[in-house]
mmJSON file of the N, C-alpha and C atoms, coordinates in Angstrom:
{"data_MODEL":{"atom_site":{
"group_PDB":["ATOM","ATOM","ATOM","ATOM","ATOM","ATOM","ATOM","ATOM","ATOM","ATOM","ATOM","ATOM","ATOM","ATOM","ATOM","ATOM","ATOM","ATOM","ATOM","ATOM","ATOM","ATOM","ATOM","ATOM","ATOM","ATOM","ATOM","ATOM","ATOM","ATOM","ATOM","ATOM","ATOM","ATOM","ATOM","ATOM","ATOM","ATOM","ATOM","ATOM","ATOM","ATOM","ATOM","ATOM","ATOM","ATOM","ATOM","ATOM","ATOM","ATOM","ATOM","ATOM","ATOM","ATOM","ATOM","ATOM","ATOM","ATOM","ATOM","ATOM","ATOM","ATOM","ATOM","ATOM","ATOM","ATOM","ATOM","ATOM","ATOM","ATOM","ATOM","ATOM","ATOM","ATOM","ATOM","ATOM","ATOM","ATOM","ATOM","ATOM","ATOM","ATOM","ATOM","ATOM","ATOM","ATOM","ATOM","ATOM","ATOM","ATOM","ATOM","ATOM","ATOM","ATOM","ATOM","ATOM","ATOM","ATOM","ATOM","ATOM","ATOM","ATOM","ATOM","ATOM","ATOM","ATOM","ATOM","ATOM","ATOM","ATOM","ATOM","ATOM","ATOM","ATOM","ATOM","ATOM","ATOM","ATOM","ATOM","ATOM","ATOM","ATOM","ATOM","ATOM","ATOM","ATOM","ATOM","ATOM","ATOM","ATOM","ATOM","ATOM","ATOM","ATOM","ATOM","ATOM","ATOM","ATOM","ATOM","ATOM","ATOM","ATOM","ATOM","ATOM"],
"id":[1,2,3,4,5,6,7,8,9,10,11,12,13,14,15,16,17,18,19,20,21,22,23,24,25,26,27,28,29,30,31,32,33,34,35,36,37,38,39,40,41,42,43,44,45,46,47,48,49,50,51,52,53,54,55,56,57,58,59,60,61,62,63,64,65,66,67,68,69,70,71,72,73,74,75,76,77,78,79,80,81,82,83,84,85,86,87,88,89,90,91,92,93,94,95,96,97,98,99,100,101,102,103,104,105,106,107,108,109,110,111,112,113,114,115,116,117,118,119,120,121,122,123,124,125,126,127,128,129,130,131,132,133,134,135,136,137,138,139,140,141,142,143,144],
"type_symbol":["N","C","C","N","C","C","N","C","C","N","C","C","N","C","C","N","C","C","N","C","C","N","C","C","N","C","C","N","C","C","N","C","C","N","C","C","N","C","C","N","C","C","N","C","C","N","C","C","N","C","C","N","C","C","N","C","C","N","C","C","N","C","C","N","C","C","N","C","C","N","C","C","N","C","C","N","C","C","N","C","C","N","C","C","N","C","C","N","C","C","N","C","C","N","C","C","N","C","C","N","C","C","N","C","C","N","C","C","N","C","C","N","C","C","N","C","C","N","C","C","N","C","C","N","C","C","N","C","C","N","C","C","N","C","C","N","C","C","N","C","C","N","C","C"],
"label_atom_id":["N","CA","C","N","CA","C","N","CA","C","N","CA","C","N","CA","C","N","CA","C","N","CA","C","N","CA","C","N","CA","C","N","CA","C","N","CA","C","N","CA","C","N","CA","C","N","CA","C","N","CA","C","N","CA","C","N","CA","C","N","CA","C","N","CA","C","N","CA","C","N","CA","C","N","CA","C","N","CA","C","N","CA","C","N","CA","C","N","CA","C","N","CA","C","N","CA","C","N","CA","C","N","CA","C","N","CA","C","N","CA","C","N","CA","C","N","CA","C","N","CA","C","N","CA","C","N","CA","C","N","CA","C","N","CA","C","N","CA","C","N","CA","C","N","CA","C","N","CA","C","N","CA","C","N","CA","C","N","CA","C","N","CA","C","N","CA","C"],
"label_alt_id":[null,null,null,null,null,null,null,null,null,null,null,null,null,null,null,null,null,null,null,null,null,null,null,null,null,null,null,null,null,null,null,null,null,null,null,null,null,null,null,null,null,null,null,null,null,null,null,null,null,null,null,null,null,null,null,null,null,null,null,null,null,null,null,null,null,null,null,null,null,null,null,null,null,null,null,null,null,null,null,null,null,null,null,null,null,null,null,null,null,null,null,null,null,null,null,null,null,null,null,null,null,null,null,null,null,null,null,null,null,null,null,null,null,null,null,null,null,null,null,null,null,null,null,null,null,null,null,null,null,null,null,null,null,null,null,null,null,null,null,null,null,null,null,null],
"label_comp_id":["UNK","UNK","UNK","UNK","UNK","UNK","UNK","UNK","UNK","UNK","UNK","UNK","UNK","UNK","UNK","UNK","UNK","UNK","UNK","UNK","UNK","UNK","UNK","UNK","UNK","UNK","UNK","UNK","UNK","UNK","UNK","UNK","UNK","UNK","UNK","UNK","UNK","UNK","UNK","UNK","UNK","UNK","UNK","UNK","UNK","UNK","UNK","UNK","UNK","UNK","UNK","UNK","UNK","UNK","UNK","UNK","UNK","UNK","UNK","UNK","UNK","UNK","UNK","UNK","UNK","UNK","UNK","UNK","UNK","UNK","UNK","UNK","UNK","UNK","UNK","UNK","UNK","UNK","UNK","UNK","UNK","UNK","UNK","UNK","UNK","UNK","UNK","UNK","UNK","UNK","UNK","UNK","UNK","UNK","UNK","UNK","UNK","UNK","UNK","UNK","UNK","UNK","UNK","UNK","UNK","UNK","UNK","UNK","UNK","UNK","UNK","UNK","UNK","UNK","UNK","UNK","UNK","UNK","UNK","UNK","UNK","UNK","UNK","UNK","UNK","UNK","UNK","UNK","UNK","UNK","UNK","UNK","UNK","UNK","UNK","UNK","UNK","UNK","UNK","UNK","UNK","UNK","UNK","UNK"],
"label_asym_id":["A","A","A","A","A","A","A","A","A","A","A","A","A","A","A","A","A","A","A","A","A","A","A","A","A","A","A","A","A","A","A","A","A","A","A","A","A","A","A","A","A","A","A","A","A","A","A","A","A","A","A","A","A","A","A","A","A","A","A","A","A","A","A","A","A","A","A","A","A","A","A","A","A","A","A","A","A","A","A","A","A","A","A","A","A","A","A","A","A","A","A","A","A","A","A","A","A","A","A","A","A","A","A","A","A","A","A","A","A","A","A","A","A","A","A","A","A","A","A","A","A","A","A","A","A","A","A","A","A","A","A","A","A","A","A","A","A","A","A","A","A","A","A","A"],
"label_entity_id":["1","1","1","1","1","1","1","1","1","1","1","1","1","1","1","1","1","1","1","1","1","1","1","1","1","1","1","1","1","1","1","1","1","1","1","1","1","1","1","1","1","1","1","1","1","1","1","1","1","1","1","1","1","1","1","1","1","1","1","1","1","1","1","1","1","1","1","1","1","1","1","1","1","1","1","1","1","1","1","1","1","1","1","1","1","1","1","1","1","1","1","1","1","1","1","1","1","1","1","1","1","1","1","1","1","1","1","1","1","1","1","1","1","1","1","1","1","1","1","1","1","1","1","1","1","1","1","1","1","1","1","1","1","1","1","1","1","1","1","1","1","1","1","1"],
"label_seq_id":[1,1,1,2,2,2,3,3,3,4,4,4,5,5,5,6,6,6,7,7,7,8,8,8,9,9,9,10,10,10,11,11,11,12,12,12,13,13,13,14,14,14,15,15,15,16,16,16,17,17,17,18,18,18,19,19,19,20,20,20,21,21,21,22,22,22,23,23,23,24,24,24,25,25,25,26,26,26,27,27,27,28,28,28,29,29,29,30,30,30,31,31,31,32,32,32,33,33,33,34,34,34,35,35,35,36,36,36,37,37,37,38,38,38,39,39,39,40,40,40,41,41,41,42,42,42,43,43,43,44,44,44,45,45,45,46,46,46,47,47,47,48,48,48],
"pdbx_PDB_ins_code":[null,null,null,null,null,null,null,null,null,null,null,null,null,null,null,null,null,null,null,null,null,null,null,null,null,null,null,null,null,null,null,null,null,null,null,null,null,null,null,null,null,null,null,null,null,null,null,null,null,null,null,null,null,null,null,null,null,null,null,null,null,null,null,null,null,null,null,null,null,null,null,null,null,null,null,null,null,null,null,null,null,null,null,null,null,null,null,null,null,null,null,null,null,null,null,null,null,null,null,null,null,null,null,null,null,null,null,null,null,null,null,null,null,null,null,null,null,null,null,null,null,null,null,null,null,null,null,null,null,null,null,null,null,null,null,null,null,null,null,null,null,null,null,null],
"Cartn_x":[-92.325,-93.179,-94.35,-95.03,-96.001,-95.471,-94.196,-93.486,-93.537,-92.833,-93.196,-94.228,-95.434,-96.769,-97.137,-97.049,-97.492,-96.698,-95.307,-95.05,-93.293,-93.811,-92.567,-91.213,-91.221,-89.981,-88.988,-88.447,-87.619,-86.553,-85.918,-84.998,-85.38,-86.522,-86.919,-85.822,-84.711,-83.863,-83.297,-83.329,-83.339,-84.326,-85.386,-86.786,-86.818,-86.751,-86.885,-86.131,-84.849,-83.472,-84.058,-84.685,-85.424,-86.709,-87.315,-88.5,-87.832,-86.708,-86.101,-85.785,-85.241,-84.508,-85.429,-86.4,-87.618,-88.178,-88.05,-89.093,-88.074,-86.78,-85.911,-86.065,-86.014,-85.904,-87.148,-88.3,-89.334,-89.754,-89.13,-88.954,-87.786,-86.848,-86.163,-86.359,-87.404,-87.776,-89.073,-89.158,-90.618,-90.116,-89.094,-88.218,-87.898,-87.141,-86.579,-87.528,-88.951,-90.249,-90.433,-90.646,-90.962,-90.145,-88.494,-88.061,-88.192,-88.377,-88.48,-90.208,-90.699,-92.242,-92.034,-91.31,-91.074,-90.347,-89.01,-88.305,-88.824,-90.107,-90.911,-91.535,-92.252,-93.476,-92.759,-91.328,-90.279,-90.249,-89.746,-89.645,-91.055,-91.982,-93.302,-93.794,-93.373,-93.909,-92.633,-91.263,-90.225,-90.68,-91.794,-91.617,-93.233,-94.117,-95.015,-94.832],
"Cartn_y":[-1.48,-2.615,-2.558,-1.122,-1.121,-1.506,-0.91,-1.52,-2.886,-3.33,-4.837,-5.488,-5.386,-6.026,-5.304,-4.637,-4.223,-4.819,-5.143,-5.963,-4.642,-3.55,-2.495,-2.813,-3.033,-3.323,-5.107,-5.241,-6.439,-6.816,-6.039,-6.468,-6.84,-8.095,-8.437,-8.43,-9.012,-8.443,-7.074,-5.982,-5.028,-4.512,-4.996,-4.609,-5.18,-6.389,-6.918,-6.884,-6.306,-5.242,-4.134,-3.316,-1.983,-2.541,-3.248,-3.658,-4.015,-4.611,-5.431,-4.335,-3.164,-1.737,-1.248,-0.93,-0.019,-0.944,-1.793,-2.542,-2.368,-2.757,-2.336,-1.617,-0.391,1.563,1.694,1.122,1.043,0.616,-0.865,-1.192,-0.832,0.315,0.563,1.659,2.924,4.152,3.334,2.363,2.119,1.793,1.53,1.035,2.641,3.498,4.39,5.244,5.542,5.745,5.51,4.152,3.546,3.785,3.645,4.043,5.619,6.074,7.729,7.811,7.482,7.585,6.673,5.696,5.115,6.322,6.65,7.601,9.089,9.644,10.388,10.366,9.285,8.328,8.313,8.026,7.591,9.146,9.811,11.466,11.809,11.938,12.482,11.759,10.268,9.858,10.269,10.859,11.224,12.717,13.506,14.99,14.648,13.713,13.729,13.943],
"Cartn_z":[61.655,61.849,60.877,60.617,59.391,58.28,57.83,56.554,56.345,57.288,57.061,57.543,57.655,57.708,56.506,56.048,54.159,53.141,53.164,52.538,51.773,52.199,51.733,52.465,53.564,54.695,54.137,53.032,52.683,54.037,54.997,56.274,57.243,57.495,58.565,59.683,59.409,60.662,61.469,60.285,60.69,61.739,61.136,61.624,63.022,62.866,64.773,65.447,65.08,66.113,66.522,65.349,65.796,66.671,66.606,67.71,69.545,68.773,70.269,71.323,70.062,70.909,71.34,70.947,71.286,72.527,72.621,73.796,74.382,74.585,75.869,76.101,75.352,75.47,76.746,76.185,76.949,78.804,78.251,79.995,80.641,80.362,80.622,81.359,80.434,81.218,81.935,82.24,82.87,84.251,84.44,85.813,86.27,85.466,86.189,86.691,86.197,86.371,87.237,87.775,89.063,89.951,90.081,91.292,91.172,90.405,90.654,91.659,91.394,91.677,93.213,93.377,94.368,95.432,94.912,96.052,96.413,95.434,95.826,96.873,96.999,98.111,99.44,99.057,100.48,101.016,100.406,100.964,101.098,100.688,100.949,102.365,102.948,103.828,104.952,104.616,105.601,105.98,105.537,105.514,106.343,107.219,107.897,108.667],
"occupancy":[1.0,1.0,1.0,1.0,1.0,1.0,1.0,1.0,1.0,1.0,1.0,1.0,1.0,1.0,1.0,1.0,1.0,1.0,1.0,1.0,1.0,1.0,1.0,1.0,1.0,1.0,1.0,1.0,1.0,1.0,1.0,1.0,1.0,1.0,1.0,1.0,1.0,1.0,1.0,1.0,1.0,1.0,1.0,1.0,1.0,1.0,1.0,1.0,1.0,1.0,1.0,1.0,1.0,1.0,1.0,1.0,1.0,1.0,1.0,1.0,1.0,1.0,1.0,1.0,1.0,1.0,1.0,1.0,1.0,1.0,1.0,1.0,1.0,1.0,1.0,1.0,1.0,1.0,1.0,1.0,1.0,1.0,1.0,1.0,1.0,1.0,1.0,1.0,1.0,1.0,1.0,1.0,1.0,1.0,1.0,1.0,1.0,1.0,1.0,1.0,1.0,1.0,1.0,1.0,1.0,1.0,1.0,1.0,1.0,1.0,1.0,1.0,1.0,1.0,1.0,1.0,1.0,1.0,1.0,1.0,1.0,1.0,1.0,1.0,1.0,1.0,1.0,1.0,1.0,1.0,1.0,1.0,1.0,1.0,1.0,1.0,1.0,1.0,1.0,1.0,1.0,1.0,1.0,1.0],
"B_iso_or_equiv":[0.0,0.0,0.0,0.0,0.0,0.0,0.0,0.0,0.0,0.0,0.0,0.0,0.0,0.0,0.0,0.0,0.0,0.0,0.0,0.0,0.0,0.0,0.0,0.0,0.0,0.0,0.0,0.0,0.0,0.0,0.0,0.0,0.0,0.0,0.0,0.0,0.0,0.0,0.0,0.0,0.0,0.0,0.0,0.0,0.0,0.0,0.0,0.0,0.0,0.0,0.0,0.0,0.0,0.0,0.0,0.0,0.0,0.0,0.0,0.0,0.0,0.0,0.0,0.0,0.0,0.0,0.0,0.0,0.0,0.0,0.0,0.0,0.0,0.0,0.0,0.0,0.0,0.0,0.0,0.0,0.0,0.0,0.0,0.0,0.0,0.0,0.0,0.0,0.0,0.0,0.0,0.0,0.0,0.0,0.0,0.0,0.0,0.0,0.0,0.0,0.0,0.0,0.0,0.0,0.0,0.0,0.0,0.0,0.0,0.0,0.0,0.0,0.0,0.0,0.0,0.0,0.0,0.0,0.0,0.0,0.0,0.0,0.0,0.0,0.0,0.0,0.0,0.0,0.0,0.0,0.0,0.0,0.0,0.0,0.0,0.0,0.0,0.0,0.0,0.0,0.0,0.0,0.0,0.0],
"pdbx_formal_charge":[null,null,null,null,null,null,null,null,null,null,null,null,null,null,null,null,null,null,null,null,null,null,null,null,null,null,null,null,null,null,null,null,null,null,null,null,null,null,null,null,null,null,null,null,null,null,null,null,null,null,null,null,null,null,null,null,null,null,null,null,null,null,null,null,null,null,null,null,null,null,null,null,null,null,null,null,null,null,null,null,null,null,null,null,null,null,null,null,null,null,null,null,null,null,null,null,null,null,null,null,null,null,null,null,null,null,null,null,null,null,null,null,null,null,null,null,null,null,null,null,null,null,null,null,null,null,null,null,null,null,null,null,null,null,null,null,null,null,null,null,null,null,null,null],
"auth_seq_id":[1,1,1,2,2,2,3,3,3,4,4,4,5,5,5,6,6,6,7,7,7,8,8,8,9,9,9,10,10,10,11,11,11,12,12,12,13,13,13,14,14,14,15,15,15,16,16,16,17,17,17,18,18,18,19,19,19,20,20,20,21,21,21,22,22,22,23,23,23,24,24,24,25,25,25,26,26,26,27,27,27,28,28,28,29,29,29,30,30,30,31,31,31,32,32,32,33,33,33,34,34,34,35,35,35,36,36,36,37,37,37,38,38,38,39,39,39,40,40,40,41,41,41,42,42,42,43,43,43,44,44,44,45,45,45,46,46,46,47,47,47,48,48,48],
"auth_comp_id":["UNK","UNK","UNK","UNK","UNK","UNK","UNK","UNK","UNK","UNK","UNK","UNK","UNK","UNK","UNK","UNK","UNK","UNK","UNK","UNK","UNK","UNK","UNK","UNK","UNK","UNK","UNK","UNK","UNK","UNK","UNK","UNK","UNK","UNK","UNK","UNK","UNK","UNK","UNK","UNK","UNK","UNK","UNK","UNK","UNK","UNK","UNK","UNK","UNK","UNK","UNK","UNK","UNK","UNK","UNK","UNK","UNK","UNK","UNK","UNK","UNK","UNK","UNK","UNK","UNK","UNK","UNK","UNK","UNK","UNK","UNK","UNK","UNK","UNK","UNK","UNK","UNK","UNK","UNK","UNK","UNK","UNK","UNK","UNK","UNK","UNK","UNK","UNK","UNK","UNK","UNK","UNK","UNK","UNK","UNK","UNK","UNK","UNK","UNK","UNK","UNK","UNK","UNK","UNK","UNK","UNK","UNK","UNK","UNK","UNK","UNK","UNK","UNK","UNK","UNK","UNK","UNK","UNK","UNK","UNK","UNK","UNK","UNK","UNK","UNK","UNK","UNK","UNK","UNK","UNK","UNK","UNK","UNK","UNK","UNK","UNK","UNK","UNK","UNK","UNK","UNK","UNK","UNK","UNK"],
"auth_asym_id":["A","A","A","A","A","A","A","A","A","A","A","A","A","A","A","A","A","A","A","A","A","A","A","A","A","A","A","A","A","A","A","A","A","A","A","A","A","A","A","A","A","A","A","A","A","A","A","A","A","A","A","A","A","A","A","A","A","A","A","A","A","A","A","A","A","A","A","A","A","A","A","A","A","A","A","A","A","A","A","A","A","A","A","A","A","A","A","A","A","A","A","A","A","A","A","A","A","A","A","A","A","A","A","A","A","A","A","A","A","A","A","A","A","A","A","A","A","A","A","A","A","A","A","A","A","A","A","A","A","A","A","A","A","A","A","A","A","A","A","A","A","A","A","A"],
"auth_atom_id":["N","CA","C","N","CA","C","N","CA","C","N","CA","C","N","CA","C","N","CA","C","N","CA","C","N","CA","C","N","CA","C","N","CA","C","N","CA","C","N","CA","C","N","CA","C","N","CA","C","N","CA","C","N","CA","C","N","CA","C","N","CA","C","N","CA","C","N","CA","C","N","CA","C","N","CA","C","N","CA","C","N","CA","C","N","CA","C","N","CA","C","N","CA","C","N","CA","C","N","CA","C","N","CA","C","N","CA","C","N","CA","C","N","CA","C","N","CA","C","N","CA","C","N","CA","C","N","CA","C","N","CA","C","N","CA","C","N","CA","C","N","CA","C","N","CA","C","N","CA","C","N","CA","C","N","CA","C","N","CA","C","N","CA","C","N","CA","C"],
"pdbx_PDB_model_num":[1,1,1,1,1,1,1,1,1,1,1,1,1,1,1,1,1,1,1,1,1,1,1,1,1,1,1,1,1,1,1,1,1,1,1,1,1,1,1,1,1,1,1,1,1,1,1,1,1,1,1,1,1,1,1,1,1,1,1,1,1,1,1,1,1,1,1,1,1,1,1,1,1,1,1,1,1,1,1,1,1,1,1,1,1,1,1,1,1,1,1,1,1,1,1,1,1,1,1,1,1,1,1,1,1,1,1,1,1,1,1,1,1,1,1,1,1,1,1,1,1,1,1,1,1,1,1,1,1,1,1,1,1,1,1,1,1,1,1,1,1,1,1,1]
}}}
């Protein structure tokens, strides 16, 4: 994404496949995060 805002990166499509992947990649571990952090909470409130 720096490459191409400087003007070095010529495959804008390449480039916003690699952006598209990375933001999936992202909300992807951000879900499994959450139900992990979620089914923690569930057992921590089953072990009161």
């Amino acid at each position: 994404m720096k490459a191409l805002a400087v003007g070095d990166e010529k495959n804008v499509h390449e480039t916003m496949l690699a952006i598209e992947k990375a933001d999936l990649s992202f909300r992807l571990l951000l879900q499994v995060r959450n139900k992990l952090l979620g089914a923690y909470q569930e057992i921590m409130r089953l072990q009161v």
